[in-house]
N, C-alpha and C positions, 0 to 999 in steps of 0.2 A: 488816316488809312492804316492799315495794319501793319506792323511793324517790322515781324521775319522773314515772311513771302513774297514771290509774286504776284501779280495781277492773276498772270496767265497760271499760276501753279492754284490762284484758287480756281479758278474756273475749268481750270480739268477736275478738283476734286467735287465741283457743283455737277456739272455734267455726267460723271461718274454714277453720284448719289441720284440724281434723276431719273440716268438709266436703269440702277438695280433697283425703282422703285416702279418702273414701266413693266421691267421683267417679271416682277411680284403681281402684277395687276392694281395698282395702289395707287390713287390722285394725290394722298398725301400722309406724311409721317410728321409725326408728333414729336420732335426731341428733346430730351431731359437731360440727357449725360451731358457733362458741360466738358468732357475732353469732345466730343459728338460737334458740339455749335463751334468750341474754338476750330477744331480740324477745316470746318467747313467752312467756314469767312472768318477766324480769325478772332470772332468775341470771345473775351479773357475777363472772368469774373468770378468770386466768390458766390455773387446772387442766386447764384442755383440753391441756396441753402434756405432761399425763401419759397417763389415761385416765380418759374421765367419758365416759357417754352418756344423754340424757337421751328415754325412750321415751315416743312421742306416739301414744295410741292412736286408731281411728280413731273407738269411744265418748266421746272428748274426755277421757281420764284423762292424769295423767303421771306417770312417775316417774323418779326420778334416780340413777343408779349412781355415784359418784365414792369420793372417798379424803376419809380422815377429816379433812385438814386444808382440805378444803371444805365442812363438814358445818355450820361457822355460816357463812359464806359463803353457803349455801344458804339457810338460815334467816333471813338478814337480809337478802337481796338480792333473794328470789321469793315467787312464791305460794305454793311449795311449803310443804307442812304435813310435820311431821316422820315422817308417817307417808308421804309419797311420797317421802322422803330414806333411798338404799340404800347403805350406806359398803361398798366390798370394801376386806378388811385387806393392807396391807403387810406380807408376809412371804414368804420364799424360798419359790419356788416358785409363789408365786400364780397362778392365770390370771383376772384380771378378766375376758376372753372370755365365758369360760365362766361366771361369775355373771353375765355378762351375759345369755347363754343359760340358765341356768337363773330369772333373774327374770321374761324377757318368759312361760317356761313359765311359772310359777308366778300371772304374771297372765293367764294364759287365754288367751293371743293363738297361736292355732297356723293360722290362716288365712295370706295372704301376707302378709309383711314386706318392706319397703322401709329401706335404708340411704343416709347422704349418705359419700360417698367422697370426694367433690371438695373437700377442707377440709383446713387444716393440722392441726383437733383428731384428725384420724385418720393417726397414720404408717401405711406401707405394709406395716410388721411387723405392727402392730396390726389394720388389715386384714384381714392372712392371720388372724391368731389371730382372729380374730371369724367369720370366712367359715369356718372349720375348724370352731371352738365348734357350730354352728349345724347340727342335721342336715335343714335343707330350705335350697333356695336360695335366697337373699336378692336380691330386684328392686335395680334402683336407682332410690334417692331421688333425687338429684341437682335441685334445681331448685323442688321443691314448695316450699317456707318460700321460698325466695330469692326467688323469684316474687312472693308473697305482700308480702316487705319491700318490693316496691318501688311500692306505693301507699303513699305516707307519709298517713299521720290528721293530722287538725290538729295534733293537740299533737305530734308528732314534727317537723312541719314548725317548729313553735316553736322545737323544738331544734336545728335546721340554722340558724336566724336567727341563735340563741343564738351557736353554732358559728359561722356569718360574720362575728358584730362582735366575736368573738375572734380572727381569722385580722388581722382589719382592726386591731384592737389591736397585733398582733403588728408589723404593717405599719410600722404609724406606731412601732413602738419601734424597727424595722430604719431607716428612715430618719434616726429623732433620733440615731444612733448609727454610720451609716456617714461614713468619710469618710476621704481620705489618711491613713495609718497606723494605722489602726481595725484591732480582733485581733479576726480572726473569732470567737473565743468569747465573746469581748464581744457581740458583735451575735447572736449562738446565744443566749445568756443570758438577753437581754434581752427578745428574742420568746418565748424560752419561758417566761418570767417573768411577762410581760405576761398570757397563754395561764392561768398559774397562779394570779394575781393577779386576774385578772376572775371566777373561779371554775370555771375547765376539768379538762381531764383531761391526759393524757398520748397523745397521737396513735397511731395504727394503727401508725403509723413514726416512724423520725427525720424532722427536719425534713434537708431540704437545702440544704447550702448548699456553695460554690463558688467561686473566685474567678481571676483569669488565664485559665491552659491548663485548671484542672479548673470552672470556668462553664460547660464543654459537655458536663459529667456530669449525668446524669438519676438518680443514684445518691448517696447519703450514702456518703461515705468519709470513715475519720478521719485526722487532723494538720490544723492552723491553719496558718495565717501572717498578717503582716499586709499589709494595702492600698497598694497602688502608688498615686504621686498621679495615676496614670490607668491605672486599671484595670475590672475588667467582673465583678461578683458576681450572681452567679446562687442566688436560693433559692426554695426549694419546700415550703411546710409548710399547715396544718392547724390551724384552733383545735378542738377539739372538746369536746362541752358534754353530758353522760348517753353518751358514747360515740359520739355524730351528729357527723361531719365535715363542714366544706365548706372545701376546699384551696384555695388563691393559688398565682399564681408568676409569679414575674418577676424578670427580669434588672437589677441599675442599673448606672450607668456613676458612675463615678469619674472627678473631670475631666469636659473637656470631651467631647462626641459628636461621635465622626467622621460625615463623610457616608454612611457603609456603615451603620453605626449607626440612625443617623436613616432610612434606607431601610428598616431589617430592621422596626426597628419600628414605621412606618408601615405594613407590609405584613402584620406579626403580627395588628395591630389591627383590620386591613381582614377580616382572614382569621377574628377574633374574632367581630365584629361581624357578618360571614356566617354563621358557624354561630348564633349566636343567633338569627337570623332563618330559620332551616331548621329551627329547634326548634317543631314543632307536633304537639299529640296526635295518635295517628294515623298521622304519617309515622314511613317505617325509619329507624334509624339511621344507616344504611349514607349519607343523604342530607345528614348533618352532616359530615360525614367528606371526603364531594365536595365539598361546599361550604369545604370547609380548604384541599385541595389544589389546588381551581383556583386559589383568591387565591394561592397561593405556588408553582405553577406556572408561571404565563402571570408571577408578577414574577421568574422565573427562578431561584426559589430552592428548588424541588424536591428537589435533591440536600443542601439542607439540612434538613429536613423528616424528620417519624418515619411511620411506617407507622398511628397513633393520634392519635386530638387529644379522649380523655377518655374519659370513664366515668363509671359511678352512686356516686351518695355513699349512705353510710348511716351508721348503728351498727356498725362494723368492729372487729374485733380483730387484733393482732399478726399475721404480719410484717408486712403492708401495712394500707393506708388503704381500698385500690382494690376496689370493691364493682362488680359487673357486672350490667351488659353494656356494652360498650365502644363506643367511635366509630370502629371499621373501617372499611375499602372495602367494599364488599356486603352489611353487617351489614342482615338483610331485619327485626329486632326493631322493633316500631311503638312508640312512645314514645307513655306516657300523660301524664294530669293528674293532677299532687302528685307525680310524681316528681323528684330532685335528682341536677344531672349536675355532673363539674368539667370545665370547657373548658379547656384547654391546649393553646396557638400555640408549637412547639417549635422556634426556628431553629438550630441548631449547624454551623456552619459551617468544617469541618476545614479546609479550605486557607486561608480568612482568617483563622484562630484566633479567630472571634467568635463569642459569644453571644444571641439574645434569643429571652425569651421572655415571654408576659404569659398568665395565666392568673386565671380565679376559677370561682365555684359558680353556679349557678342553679336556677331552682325553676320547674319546666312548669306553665303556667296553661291555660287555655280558651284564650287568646290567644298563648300561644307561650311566651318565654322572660325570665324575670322576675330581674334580679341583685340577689344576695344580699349582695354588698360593696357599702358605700358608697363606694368608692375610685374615679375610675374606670381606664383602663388607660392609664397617660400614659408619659411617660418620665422617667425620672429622673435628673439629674444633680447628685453630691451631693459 
């Protein structure tokens, strides 16, 4: 049976999904996102990388299509009983599609269907074959479940905590370990050790990390080197805890801080600490995001600045971490109470070749916005 939950905490989030699929008019949706299947019983698996869909009726049934080597996978990680566990065989020729289509037949659902397309568990081949399989037109899903994850329940919000004071672990292993001639896989190692060590998972992504010319990558690339005795490491990671992230980041310096330095991230902070305070139920998104760009506009740092300063945390799976909806310019989406966003103040500044950035998670209260690292956003020099 599943491992983090309750009984009854899945069954309100079954009930739930039922309901917004009644309100849509819809007998049943199609799921691919495989944070989508775990949220809703529980199954936790890689297999989304093949073909698995897991059908949510709008009766509140479910059943699972996937391949045999997720068949205990299923069994030990959901509610699923083995009689809603539908294995299609590996063999030339196969069309999972079309078992796919012949099981929703077979469970009765010939009313409209709804599928999620926006998800890495569905390539665009796989798509076509499903949209072919299927002789009525399939609505889109897109939205319903995602929606849904982002009122986190208490005990989910336990596990972003969980997730925070493993990011914070990580934190403090990056700093006992940076310094003049430190190997960046040293210091990789050790946060993600820390992360394994406290009882976590393995993150949505790499962690990132950076250092010199490549601290103004927002992207994990691989080769190491080691630490200049003044130099500028920029990382980006993630504890995660039942698959709930809440991401850090931040820049340190090595050696002493320039005066550019000490500006940027005075000005990241400023620009932190704004948007935390523009975090209240009820307001758009779009109004955190303003709130970014004036502090690092008016200190003239604009053109180093990204066009984003965060997004929704959840139960993510592979490639990314990054659960939506995002912190845009005009993003009109109202932010509620118990959802988790990560804040990221991005400086990269190509013509000085500097870096800073400071970043953590938070958790919306009645009151605004509540951080989830014990750290706070300082500077480091190490």
């Amino acid at each position: 049976m599943p491992f983090h939950f309750s009984d009854s905490e899945y069954a309100t989030r079954l009930s739930k999904a039922a309901t917004a699929l009644q309100a849509r008019d819809l007998e049943a949706l199609l799921l691919f996102a495989p944070e989508n299947q775990y949220w809703i019983c529980g199954y936790d698996t890689f297999g989304f990388a093949m073909f698995q869909c897991l059908i949510l009726g709008a009766d509140g049934r479910l059943n699972l299509l996937t391949r045999a080597p997720d068949l205990r996978q299923a069994q030990q990680t959901s509610t699923l009983s083995d009689a809603q566990i539908h294995i299609w065989k590996d063999i030339e020729g196969a069309s999972p599609a079309c078992a796919l289509a012949d099981l929703v037949n077979a469970l009765g659902y010939r009313g409209k269907i709804a599928i999620e397309t926006e998800t890495p568990g569905l390539t665009f081949a796989n798509g076509q074959s499903v949209i072919a399989a299927f002789d009525q037109s399939l609505q889109r899903g897109d939205g319903i479940i995602s929606d849904l994850r982002q009122d986190k329940s208490p005990a989910e919000l336990d596990m972003h905590r969980r997730a925070a004071a493993l990011s914070d672990d990580a934190l403090d292993a990056a700093l006992a370990s940076t310094r003049a001639g430190a190997f960046e896989g040293d210091i990789l190692a050790d946060m993600q050790g820390a992360v394994f060590r406290g009882g976590g998972d393995y993150a949505g992504n790499e962690f990132i990390i950076g250092s010199a010319e490549r601290a103004l990558l927002c992207r994990y690339a691989s080769g190491r080197r080691h630490l200049d005795a003044q130099d500028q490491l920029t990382l980006e990671w993630s504890g995660a805890y039942a698959r709930y992230h809440a991401a850090m980041m931040q820049t340190l310096v090595i050696g002493k801080a320039t005066a550019a330095q000490r500006r940027m991230h005075s000005v990241a902070r400023d620009a932190l600490e704004a948007c935390e305070a523009a975090i209240k139920p009820g307001q758009p998104m779009g109004e955190v995001f303003a709130a970014h760009a004036q502090v690092f506009d008016k200190a003239g740092l604009g053109h180093a600045r990204l066009n984003a300063c965060g997004y929704a945390m959840g139960a993510i799976y592979n490639p990314i971490w990054v659960d939506f909806p995002m912190f845009c310019e005009g993003n009109p989406t109202l932010m509620r109470e118990s959802q988790v966003f990560f804040l990221h103040m991005i400086l990269m500044d190509s013509d000085a070749d500097l870096a800073m950035c400071l970043g953590h998670s938070v958790e919306v209260t009645a009151h605004g916005a509540k951080r989830l690292s014990r750290h706070a956003p300082d500077l480091f020099e190490l």
